[in-house]
BAVOVO-482724 format. One record per residue (C-alpha): residue in one letter; x, y, z. Coordinates in steps of 0.02 Angstrom, whole numbers, plus 32768, in hexadecimal, padded with zeros to 4 digits. Layout:
N
AXYZ/...
END
This chain:
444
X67C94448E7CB/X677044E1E7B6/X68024552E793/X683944BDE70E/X679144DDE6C0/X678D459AE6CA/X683E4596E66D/X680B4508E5F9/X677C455BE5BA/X67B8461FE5A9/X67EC4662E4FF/X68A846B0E507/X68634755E519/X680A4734E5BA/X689346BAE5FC/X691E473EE62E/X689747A1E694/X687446FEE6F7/X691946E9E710/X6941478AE752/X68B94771E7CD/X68FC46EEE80B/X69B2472DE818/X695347C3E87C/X69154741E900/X699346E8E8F5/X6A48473BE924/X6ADA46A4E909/X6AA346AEE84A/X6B0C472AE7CE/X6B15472FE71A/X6BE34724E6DC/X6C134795E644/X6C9C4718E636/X6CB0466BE61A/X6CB245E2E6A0/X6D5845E4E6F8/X6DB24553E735/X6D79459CE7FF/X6CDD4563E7BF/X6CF744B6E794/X6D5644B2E846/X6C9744E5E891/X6C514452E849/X6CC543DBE886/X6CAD4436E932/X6BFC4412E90C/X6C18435FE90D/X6C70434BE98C/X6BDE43A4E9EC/X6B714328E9C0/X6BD64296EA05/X6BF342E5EAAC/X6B454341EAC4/X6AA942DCEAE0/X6A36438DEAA6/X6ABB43B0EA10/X6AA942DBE9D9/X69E542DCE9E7/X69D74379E975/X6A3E4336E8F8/X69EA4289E8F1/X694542EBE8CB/X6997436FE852/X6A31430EE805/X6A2642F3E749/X6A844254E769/X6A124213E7EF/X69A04173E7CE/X68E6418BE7DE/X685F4111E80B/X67D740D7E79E/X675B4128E828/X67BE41C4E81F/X67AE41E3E773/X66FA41C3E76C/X66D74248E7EB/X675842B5E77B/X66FA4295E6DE/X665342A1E738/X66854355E75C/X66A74382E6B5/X660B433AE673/X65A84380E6E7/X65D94435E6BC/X6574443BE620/X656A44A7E597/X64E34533E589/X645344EAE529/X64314559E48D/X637B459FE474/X6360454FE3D2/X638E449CE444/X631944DDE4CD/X627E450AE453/X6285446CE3E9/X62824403E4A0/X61D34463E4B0/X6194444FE411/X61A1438DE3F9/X6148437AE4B9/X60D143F7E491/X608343AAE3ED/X6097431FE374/X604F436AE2D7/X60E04351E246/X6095440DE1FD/X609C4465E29B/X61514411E2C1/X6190443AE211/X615E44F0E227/X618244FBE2CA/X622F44CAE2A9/X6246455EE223/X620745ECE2A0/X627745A8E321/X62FE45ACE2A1/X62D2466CE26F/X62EF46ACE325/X6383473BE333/X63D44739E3D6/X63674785E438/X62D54713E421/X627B4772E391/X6236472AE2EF/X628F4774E273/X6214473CE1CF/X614D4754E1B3/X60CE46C5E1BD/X60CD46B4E0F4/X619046A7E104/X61974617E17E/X60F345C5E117/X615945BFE07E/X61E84578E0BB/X619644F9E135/X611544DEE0A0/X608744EBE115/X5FF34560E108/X5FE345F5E15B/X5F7545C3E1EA/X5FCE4539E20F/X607345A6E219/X60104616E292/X5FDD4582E301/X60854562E312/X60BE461BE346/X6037461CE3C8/X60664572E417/X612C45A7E419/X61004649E462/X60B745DCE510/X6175459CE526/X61ED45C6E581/X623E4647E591/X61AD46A7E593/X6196472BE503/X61ED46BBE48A/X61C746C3E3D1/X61794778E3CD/X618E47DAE33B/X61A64881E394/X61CB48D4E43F/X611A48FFE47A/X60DE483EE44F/X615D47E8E4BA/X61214853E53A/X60684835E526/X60924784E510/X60DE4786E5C8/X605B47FBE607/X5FE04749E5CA/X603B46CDE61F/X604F4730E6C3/X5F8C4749E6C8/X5F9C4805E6BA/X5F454813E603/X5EAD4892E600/X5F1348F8E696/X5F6B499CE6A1/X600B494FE668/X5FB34911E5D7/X5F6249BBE59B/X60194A03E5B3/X6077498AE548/X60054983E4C4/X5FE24A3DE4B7/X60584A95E507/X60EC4A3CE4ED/X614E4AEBE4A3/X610C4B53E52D/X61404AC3E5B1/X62094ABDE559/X620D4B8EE58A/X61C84B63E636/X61344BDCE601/X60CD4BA0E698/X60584C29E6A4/X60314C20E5EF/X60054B6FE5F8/X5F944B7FE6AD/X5F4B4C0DE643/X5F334BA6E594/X5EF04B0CE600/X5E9A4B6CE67C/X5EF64B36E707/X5F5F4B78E79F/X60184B89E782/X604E4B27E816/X5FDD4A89E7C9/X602E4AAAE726/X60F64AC1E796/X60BC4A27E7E3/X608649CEE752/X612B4A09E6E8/X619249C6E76C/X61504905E74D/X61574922E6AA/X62234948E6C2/X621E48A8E6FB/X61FD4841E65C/X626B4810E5E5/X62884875E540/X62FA47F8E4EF/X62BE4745E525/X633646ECE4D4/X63D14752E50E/X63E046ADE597/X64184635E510/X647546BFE49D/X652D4689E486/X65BA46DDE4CB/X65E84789E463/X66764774E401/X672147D0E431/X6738486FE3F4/X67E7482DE3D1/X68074788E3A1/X68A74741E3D3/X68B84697E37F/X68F445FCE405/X696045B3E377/X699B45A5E2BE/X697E453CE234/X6A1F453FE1D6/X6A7744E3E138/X6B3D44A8E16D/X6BCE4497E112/X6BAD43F3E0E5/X6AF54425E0A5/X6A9E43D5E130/X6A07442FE1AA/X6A3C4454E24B/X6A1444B7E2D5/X6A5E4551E339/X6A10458FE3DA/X6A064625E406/X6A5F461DE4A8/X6A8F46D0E4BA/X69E04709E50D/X69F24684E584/X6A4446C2E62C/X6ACD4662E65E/X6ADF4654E701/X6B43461FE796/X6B674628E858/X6BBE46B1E899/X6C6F46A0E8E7/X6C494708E968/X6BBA4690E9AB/X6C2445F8E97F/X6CA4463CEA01/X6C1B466AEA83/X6BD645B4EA93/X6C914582EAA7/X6C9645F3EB41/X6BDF45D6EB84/X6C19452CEBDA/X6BF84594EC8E/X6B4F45E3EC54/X6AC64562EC32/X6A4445C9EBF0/X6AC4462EEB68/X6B034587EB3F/X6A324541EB21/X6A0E45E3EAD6/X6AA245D8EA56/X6A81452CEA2E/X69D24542EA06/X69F545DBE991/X6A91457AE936/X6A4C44D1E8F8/X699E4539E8D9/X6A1F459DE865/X6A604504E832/X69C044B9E810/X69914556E797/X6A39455DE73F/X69F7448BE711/X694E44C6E6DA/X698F4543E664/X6A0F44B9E5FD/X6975443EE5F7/X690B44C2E5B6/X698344EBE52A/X69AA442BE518/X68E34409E4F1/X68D34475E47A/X6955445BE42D/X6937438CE411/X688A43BBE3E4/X68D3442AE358/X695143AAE31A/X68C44338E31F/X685943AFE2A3/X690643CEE223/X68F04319E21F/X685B430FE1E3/X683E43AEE18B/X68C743ADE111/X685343C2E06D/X67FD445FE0C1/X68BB44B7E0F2/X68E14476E031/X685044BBDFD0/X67CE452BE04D/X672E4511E09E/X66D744A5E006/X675D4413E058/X67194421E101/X67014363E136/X668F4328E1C6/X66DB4332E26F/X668742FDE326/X66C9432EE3B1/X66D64277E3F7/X6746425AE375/X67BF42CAE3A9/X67AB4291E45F/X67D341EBE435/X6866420EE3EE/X689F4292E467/X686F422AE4F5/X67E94294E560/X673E429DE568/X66D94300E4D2/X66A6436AE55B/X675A43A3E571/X676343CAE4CA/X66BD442AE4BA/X66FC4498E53D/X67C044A0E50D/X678344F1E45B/X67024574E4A8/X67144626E457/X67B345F4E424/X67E94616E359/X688F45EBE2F6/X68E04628E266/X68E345B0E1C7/X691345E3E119/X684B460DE0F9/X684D4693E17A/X6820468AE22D/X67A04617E26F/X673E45E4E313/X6781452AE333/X66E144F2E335/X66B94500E288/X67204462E25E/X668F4410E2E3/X661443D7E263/X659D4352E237/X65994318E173/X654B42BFE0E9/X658D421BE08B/X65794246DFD4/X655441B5DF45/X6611419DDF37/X662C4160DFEA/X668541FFE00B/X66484264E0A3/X662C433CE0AE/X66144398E140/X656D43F9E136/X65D8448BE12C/X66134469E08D/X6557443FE05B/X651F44FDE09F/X65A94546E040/X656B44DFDF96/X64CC4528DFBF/X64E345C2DFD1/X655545BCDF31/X64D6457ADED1/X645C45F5DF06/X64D24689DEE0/X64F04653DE21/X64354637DE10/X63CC46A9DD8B/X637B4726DDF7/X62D34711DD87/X62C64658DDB2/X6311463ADE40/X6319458FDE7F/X62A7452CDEF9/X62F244CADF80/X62A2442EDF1A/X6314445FDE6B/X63BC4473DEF1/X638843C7DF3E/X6394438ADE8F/X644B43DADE65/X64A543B1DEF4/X644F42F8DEEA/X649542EEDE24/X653A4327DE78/X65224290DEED/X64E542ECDF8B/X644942A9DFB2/X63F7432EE01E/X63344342E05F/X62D643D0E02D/X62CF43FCE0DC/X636243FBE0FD/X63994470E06B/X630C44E5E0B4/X637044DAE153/X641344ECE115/X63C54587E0BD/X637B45E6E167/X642845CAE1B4/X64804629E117/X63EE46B9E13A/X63BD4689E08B/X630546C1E04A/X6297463ADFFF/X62824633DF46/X61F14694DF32/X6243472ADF89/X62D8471DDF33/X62814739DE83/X62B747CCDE32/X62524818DDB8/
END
């Protein structure tokens, strides 16, 4: 179930190295540079008739069969697996948890909710106080009563605007503030990065091995808190699972991209030993135990291309006006949608479109992006909020530069186009383009 998983999950990049460690442990597999011959077809009848005559060989293949039957129980304790491997929580997800336990003030939430959503990767806050006041419209102090309260979660160090005050704020929570490792970080920060030890015993008036000593705790704090819940770094080299192409008869279809896929099979050579090993026991145990684990592989691959590919039929489906006419067409999608239809859990589908991207006639794009919530507009009709962030950001980029326009006027457009939208959730939408407030947008 694990290896399932493992294969499930990795992009095509990553999937031919896990294969090849497998094929290293694992000596009855090869990969043909030819297609299947009718010898091989013979194997699988072989294979069958295995089953019949051995008890081993018959209860392997009622576990691993595609054919076989399962219980209700078994696939609850199936499903219960795959639910139970979870996906990583992000650090906005694991902030906001915090912040609606730690207080119930609406102003503190509100700009709470705009610092959180200002964090780069690696935990910082990436705007100034006024910034996050004008966008939250709160006042200054209560922006910094926020900032304070978010930098007691966890992880600690979170929400500091700079190097040396994640430190310090870690230094604080581990009792050590007023200490030698204080005085270092917040003086000698520069001298500490070129290991300058005697300068700093010198500057602090201390001996080096208390300042060696106290450098190595320091080393021992974290200089990026949030580099937990950072996602994965993209490929350097994106290899798209699929593409989304137009057939003869104008319709959307879709072509995997099989070719990075190792095909594999079982060697001949071991096929012939296990016909042999009748006298030998253990050879015999040894080669059935490396063959239908082979076997078992070989399965997980064609499922693996199988889900993704009915979860990408699934998404032509229902994404024809966005292959017809771009991103603007981009409807609302869940993933339990898809699952539904597919017939697995949305769990399975979560994990089957992981750091995976296809090709459509728009360019290349993560299959996750056709994951999105939406908005029903005055007309009945529904937009995902993608197409919403891309009418923002539109709007905002024809705007005159001398008067550029509050979140309240671009509540008001999009709701005369129909959208009805909350201011604060334009001021969202906004952050997540990296888009300035109005007042620091003026130009002029």
């Amino acid at each position: 179930m694990q290896q399932s998983l493992h294969l499930l999950q990795a992009p095509v990049l990553e999937l031919r190295a896990l294969v090849q460690q497998e094929m290293q442990s694992n000596p009855v597999l090869e990969e043909p540079h030819e297609e299947p011959t009718e010898q091989e077809e013979d194997w699988d009848h072989e294979l069958d008739e295995m089953r019949r005559n051995d008890e081993d060989w018959r209860d392997y293949f009622s576990q691993t069969s595609q054919q076989r039957r399962v219980s209700s129980d078994d696939q609850e304790k199936r499903q219960f697996f795959f639910d139970s491997l979870v996906e990583q929580e992000s650090l906005a997800d694991h902030l906001m948890g915090q912040m609606t336990l730690a207080t119930e003030s609406e102003e503190i939430l509100r700009a709470g909710e705009e610092i959180i959503g200002n964090l780069d990767e690696k935990g910082f806050l990436k705007a100034t106080l006024q910034e996050v006041a004008n966008s939250s419209r709160t006042s200054l102090e209560t922006t910094g009563q926020a900032l304070s309260l978010i930098q007691t979660f966890h992880p600690p160090g979170i929400a500091a605007r700079d190097l040396r005050e994640t430190l310090l704020i870690q230094l604080k929570q581990k009792g050590k503030e007023g200490g030698l490792e204080w005085g270092i970080v917040s003086g000698c920060l520069d001298e500490l990065g070129r290991k300058r030890f005697a300068e700093i015993a010198k500057k602090l008036e201390n001996t080096v091995e208390r300042v060696q000593e106290a450098a190595n705790y320091i080393s021992t704090l974290q200089p990026r808190p949030g580099a937990a819940f950072a996602p994965d770094q993209p490929q350097n080299v994106i290899q798209p699972e699929a593409a989304i192409v137009k057939s003869d008869d104008g319709k959307w279809i879709v072509q995997m991209n099989h070719d990075p896929v190792p095909r594999l099979r079982i060697c001949d050579t071991y096929k012939d030993l296990l016909g042999k090993s009748e006298k030998d026991p253990n050879l015999r145990d040894y080669l059935k135990d490396k063959i239908r684990s082979g076997k078992f592989l070989i399965k997980c691959l064609h499922q693996r291309q199988d889900t993704i590919e009915n979860i990408l039929k699934e998404i032509v489906a229902r994404q024809n006006d966005f292959l017809e006419t771009g991103v603007s067409a981009l409807k609302p999608l869940t993933m339990s949608q898809v699952a539904q239809v597919v017939g697995v859990h949305e769990t399975t589908v979560s994990r089957a479109i992981a750091n995976k991207y296809v090709q459509t006639p728009w360019g290349i794009f993560p299959i996750k992006f056709f994951f999105t919530y939406g908005y029903q507009t005055d007309g009945g009709q529904t937009m995902s909020n993608t197409s919403i962030k891309e009418a923002i950001g539109d709007l905002i980029n024809r705007e005159d530069r001398a008067k550029p326009l509050a979140d309240s006027e671009i509540v008001k457009i999009l709701g005369e186009r129909g959208i009805p939208l909350a201011r604060r959730t334009v001021a969202k939408y906004r952050t997540e383009l990296r888009i300035l407030p109005s007042n620091l947008r003026r130009n002029g």
